[in-house]
N, C-alpha and C positions, 0 to 999 in steps of 0.2 A: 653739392655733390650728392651722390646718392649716398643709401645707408654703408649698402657694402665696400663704398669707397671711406668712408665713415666709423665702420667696423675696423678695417684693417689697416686706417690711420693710427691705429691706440699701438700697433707693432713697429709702426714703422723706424727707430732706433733701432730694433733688432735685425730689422730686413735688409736696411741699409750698411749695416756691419757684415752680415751676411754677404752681401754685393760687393763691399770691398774686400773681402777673403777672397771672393772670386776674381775680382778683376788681379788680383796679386799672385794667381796660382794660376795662370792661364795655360791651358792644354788645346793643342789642335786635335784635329778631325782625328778621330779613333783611336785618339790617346788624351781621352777624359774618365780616366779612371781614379783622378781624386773628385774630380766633379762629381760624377757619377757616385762616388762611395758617399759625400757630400747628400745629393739628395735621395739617393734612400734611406739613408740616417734620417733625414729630419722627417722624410714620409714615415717609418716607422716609428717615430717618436709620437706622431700623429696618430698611431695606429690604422695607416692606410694601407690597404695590398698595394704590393708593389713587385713588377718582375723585373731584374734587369738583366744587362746583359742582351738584349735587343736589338737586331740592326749592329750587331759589336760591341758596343759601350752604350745603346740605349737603357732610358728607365722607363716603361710605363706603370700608371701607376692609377686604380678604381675605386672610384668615390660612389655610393649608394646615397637618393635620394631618400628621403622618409618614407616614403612607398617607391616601387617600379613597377607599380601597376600598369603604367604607358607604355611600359617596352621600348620607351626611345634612348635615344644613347646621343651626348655629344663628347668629341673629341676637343683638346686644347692641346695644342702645339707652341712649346717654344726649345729654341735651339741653344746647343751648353759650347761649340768650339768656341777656340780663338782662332788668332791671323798669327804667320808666320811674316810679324816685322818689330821691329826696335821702338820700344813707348820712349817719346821723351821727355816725359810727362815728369815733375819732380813733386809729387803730393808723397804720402806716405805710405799709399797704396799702388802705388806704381805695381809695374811689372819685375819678380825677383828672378827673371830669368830675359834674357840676351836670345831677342830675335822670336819675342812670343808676346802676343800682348789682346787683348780685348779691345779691339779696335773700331769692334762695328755692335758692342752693347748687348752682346748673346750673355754677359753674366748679368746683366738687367733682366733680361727675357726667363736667364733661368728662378731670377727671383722672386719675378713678379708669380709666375707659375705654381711659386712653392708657399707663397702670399695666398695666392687663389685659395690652392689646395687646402692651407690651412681653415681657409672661412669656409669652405663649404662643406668641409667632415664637421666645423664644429656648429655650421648651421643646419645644415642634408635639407633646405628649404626648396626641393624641386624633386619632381616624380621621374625618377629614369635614370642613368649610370652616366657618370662624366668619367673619361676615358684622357687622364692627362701624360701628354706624351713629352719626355725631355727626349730631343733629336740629339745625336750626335754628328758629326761631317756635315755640317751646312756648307761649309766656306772650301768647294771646290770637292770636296768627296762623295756628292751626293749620300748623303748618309737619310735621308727622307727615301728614297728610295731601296738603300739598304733596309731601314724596317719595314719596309713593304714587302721586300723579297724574306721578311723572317716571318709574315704571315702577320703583320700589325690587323690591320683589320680584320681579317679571320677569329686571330685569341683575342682581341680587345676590341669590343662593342664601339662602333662610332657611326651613326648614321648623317652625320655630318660632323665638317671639323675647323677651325677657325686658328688663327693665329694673327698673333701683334709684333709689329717691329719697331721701336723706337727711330724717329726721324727730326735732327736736328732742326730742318729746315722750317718746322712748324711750330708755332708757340707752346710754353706748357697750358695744358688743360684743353687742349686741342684732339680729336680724331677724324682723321682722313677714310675713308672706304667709299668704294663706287662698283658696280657691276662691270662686267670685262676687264681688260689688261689691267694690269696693278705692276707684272714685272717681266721683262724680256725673257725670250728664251736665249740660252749662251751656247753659243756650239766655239771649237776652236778649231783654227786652220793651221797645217804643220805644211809650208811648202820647202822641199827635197831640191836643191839645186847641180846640176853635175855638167863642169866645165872640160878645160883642160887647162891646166896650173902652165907657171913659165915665169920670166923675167921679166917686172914691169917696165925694163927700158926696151922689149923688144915683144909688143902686148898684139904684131900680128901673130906671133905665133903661138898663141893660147886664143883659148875661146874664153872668156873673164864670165865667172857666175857672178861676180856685184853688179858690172854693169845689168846682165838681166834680173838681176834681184830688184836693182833701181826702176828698171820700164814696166817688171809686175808689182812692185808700189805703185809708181802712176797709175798703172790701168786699174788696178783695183778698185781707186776713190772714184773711176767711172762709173762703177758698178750701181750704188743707190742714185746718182743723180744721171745714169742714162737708160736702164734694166728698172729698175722700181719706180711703181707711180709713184707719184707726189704726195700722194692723198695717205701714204703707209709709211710707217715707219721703220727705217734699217740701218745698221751702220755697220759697216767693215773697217775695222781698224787693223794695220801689222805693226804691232807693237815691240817687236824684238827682231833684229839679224846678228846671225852669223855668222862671218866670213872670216879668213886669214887670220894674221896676229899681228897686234897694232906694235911688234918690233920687227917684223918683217917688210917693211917701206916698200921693199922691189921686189916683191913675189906676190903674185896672182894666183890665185889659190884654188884647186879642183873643182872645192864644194861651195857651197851656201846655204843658207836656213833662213827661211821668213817663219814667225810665229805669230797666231792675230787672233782677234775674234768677232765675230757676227755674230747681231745682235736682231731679232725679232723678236714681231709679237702674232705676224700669222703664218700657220704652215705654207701657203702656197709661196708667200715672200721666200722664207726660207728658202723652199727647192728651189727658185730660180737663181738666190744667191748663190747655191751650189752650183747647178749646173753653170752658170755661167762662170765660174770657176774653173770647175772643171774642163771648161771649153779652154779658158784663156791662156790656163798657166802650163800648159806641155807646148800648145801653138806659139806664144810671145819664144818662150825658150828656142824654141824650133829655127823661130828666124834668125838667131844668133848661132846656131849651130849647135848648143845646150839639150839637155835633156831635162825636164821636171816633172816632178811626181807632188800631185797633192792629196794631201790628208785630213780629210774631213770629219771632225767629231762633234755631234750631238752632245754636250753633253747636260745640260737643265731646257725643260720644254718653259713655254711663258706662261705664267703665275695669272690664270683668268679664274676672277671669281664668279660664280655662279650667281645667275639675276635676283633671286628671292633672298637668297642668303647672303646677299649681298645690301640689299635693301634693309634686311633682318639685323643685320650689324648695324646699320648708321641707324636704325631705330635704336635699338641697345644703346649705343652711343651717346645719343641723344639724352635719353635718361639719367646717361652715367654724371655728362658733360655740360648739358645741357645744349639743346637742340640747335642755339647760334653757333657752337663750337666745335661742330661738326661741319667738315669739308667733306664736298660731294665731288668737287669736281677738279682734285688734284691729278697733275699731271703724271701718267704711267711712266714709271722710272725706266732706263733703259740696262739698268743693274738686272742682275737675276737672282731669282730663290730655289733652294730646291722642296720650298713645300710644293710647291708646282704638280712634286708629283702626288702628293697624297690629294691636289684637287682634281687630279687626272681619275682617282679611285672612288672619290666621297663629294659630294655636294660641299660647298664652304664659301667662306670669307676670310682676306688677309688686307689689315689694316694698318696704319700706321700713327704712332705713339706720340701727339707733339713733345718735344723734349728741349728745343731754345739749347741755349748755352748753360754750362755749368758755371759757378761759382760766379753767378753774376756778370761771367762774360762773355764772349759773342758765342754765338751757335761754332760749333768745330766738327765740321761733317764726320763722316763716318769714313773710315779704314784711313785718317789721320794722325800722321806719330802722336797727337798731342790730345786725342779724340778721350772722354771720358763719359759713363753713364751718367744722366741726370737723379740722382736719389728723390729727390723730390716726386716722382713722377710714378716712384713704388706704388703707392693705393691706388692710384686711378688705375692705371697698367693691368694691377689684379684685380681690382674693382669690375672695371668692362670685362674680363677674362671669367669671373663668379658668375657675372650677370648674365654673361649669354648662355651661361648652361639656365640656369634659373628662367628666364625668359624663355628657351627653349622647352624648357619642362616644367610648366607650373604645374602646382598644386592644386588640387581639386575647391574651390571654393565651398568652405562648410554647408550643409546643407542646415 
């Protein structure tokens, strides 16, 4: 392992204690303000700047290399929510709260960050400002996007910006990174159904919103395998309906509600998914005599890393990890990020963290009741996370 993976092995008891504080105090999207009071405590204990309050609940928080004579700036990103589900998990750092839980390793993400942070104030071995950002609202609030709209890159220097996600699927001491898609874009579909209710033992005289609910399910799983080439990746899911009330047996009901989501990774897939939407779901209704309204939300663009800086990571990697243990050619998840959007603003890379299974047992994917962060996997995480600022801004060779 490298040194800085090496250096911030000698903490890791502490960091790891740290990680389970976190995983036991889990706050969602824009309500991480013990998290948040959490790390600017330890950054000021550091004696790091630090603003927060960012984006709602962000922290960012500026590291000075030994000179800045270079002017260059790298940003590090990792994300502080939880998930709004039930852990049931019975370790001793469980979750002390009902229907909140760290499900998908953002209190790993915030520790490794604060791991970094700490070797590189107490090394400052690179020429240029590291710009380290704790996000808040990953998990469905766009909260990457919220500190953009607070001026992130304006107040805090980042001429490029990277971020690590821990991923079960890969062994530890592992890192994945590749140039383009890394993560879908997420839009959600709200489709509005409007019948005419009545008595289901006399169903000619209603117009029944389930049954057209039921034929825009079918037609929709038309949509990628007869609208989308082969060659692209998409997927429309309706994951939720609404209709009636399951004590009402003989009533046929006004309304209906389909809820789903489409899943890309190029804009032009996307419009079509729409439009073709948009064509289907007031026509299918039509012929039933129904009316339907669809609602179409954007809401995370797809997670594409930029060519060089992308190359630039699995370099770093390679050093951290060593150069076998690096995956080049892991397949783009069809999950979403919303770093997404700060690589919309800044040049970057978004990699992901082997982490295997905890406690010696199988891998436990991510947003899993039973899901837990790998402690193990502390140094390397901040280790790659030091490095590429360092790498990015070396130090002038002694003359």
């Amino acid at each position: 392992m490298s040194p800085p993976v090496e250096h911030i092995r000698r903490w890791h008891d502490e960091f790891a204690a740290l990680r389970r504080d976190l995983h036991a105090h889990p706050e969602l999207g824009f309500e991480e303000h013990r998290t948040a009071r959490i790390v600017a405590e330890r950054l000021a204990a550091l004696g790091i700047e630090h603003q927060t309050g960012v984006g709602r609940t962000g922290v960012v928080a500026i590291v000075r290399g030994l000179t800045t004579a270079s002017g260059r700036s790298v940003g590090l990103r990792a994300d502080m929510d939880a998930l709004p589900m039930q852990e049931d998990n019975a370790f001793a750092h469980r979750s002390r709260y009902d229907g909140r839980m760290h499900g998908c390793g953002h209190d790993g993400h915030t520790t490794m960050l604060l791991a970094a942070a700490r070797y590189l104030a107490e090394t400052r071995a690179f020429d240029g400002t590291v710009t380290l950002i704790f996000q808040p609202g990953e998990e469905g609030y766009a909260g990457g996007r919220a500190m953009i709209e607070d001026g992130l890159f304006e107040r805090f220097p980042a001429d490029q910006v990277y971020a690590l996600h821990n991923w079960p699927g890969l062994a530890v001491g592992k890192i994945a990174v590749r140039p383009g898609p890394m993560m879908a874009a997420a839009d959600r579909i709200t489709i509005n159904i409007t019948g005419k209710g009545g008595h289901g033992a006399h169903p000619h005289r209603t117009i029944d919103p389930v049954l057209v609910a039921g034929h825009l399910i079918t037609a929709a799983q038309s949509i990628v395998a007869r609208t989308v080439s082969p060659l692209d990746n998409a997927v429309v899911s309706l994951c939720a309906m609404n209709a009636g009330h399951p004590g009402a047996m003989s009533v046929v009901p006004r309304t209906a509600q389909l809820v789903g989501t489409v899943r890309t990774f190029k804009p032009t897939v996307q419009d079509t998914i729409q439009a073709r939407l948009a064509e289907m779901v007031p026509s299918i209704a039509a012929a039933f005599g129904a009316t339907a309204t669809l609602v179409y939300e954007r809401l995370y663009p797809a997670t594409i890393n930029t060519t060089f800086e992308a190359q630039f990571a699995a370099d770093v990697a390679g050093r951290v990890v060593g150069r076998e243990n690096v995956v080049h050619d892991l397949d783009p998840s069809m999950g979403s990020e919303d770093f997404s959007f700060m690589l919309q603003q800044r040049p970057g890379a978004y990699a992901r963290l082997g982490q295997g299974g905890t406690g010696g047992g199988p891998a436990c994917f991510l947003h899993d009741s039973r899901y837990d962060f790998n402690d193990s996997v502390i140094p390397i995480g901040a280790g790659y996370l030091a490095s590429l600022a360092e790498r990015a801004m070396p130090l002038a060779a002694p003359a």
